[in-house]
C-alpha positions in Angstrom: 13.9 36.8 126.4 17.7 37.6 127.0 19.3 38.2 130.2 20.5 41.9 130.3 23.0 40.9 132.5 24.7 38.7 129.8 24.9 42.4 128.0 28.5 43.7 128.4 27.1 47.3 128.3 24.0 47.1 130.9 24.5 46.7 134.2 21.7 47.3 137.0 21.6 50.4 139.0 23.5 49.9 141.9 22.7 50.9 145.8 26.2 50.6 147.8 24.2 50.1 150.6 22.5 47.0 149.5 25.5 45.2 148.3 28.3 43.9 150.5 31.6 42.5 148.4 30.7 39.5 147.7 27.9 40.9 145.5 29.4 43.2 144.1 32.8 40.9 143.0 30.0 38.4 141.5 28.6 41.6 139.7 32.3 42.0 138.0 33.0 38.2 137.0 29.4 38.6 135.5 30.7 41.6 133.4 34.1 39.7 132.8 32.4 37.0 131.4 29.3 39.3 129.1 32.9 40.3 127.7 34.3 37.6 126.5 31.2 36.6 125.7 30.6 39.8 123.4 34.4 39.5 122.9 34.3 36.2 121.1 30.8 36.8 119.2 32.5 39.6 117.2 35.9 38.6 117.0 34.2 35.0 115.9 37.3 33.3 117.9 37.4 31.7 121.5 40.0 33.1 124.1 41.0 31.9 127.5 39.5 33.0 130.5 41.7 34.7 133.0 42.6 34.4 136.6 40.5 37.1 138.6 41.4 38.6 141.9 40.3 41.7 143.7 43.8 42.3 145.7 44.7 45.0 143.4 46.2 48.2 145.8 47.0 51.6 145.6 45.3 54.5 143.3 44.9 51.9 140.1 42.1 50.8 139.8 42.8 47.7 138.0 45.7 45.6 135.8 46.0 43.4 133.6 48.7 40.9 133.9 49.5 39.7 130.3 51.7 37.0 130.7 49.9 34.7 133.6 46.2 35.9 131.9 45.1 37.3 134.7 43.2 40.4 136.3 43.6 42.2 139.5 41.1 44.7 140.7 40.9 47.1 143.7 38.6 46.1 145.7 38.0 49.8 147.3 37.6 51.7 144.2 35.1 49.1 143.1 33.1 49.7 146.2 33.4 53.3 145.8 32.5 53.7 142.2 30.7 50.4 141.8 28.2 51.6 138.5 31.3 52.7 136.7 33.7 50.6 137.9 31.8 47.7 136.1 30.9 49.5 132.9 34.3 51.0 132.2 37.4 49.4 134.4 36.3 45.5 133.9 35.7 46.2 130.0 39.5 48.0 130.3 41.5 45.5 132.0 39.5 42.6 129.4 40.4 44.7 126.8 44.3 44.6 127.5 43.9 41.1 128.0 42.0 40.3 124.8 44.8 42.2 122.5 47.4 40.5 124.0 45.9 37.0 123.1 45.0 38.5 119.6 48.4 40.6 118.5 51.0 39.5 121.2 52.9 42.4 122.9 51.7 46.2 121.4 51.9 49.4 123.6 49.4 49.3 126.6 46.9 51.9 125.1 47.9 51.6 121.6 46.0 51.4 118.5 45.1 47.7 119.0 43.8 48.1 122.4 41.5 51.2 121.3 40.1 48.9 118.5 38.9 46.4 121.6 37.6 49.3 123.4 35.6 51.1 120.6 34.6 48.3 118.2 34.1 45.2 120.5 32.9 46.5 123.8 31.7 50.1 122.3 33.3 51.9 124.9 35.6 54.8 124.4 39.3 53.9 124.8 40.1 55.9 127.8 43.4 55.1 130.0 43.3 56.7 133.2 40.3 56.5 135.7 38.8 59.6 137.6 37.6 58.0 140.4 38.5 59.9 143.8 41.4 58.1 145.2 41.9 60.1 149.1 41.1 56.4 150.7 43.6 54.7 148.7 46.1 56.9 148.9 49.2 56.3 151.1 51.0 58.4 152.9 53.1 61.1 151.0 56.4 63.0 152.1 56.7 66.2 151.6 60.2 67.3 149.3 60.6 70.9 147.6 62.7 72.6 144.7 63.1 75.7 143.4 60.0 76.1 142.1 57.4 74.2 143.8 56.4 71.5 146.3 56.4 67.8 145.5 54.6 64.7 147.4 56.4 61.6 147.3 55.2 58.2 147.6 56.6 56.0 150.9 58.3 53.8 147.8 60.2 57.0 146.7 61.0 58.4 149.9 62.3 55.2 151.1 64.7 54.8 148.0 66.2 58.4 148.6 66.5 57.8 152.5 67.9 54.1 151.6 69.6 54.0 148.3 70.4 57.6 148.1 68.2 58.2 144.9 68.1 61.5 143.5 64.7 62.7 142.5 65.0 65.8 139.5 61.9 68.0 139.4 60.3 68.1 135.6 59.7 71.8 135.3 63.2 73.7 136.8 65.2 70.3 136.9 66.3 71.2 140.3 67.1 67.6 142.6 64.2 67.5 145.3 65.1 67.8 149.2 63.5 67.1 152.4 61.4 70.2 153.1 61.4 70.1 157.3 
């Protein structure tokens, strides 16, 4: 009999109050490796294994950082959205990983990645999570133009209080000011 969990694609239901961190972390290396695994049954090809961490901050959920193989995930977005965090985000950051060791540098969602995502892990190649971010959010500034109001990051508003960095608004291409 197999294990399911060796399945990249099945995952148990999960209760987020029965599993503390450390559970659920263990839960994502086990999907890391059922990737690769799946990963190197298809492609017929071995690939490195990367370094993990789960420091990853802000509203991303994960990345993938090409050149030192490794992968950094969020540790309160997994908590929050643990089911789907495992099925979609861990096969996504793999993926990046994977087409980098198999076609070098290629645009971050490009065709290359998608092929990962839809014909290896059978996974539709989306780029952008939905998961509610209000608890990883920092804390935004408010800045106006003519035609509407804008919430900066800290990161920005400090570069336009420090560096004097002008911020242009997309729509009326007004600069952004402090609204007080």
């Amino acid at each position: 009999m197999q294990d399911s969990s060796a399945q990249p694609n099945s995952t148990p239901i999960l209760n987020p109050q029965t599993l503390n961190q450390q559970s659920i972390e263990k839960l994502v290396l086990d999907k890391i490796t059922a990737c690769y695994l799946q990963a190197e049954q298809r492609l017929n090809r071995t690939f490195s294994r990367p370094i993990i961490n789960f420091n990853q901050r802000g509203k991303a959920a994960g990345s993938a950082r090409l050149q030192t193989n490794e992968l950094r995930f969020n540790p309160i977005l997994l908590q929050e959205n643990q089911q789907h965090f495992i099925m979609h985000t861990v096969p996504h950051e793999v993926a990046h990983l994977l087409t980098y060791q198999l076609y070098g540098r290629t645009k971050p969602h490009g065709k290359e990645w998608q092929q990962i995502m839809n014909q290896v892990f059978d996974l539709a190649a989306k780029t952008t999570h939905q998961y509610d971010v209000a608890s990883v959010k920092g804390k935004t500034f408010s800045y106006v133009c003519q035609c509407t109001n804008h919430q900066l990051t800290i990161r920005r508003h400090n570069k336009i209080e420090r560096d004097n960095i002008k911020y242009i608004c997309r729509l009326c291409k007004q600069s952004l000011s402090r609204e007080h």
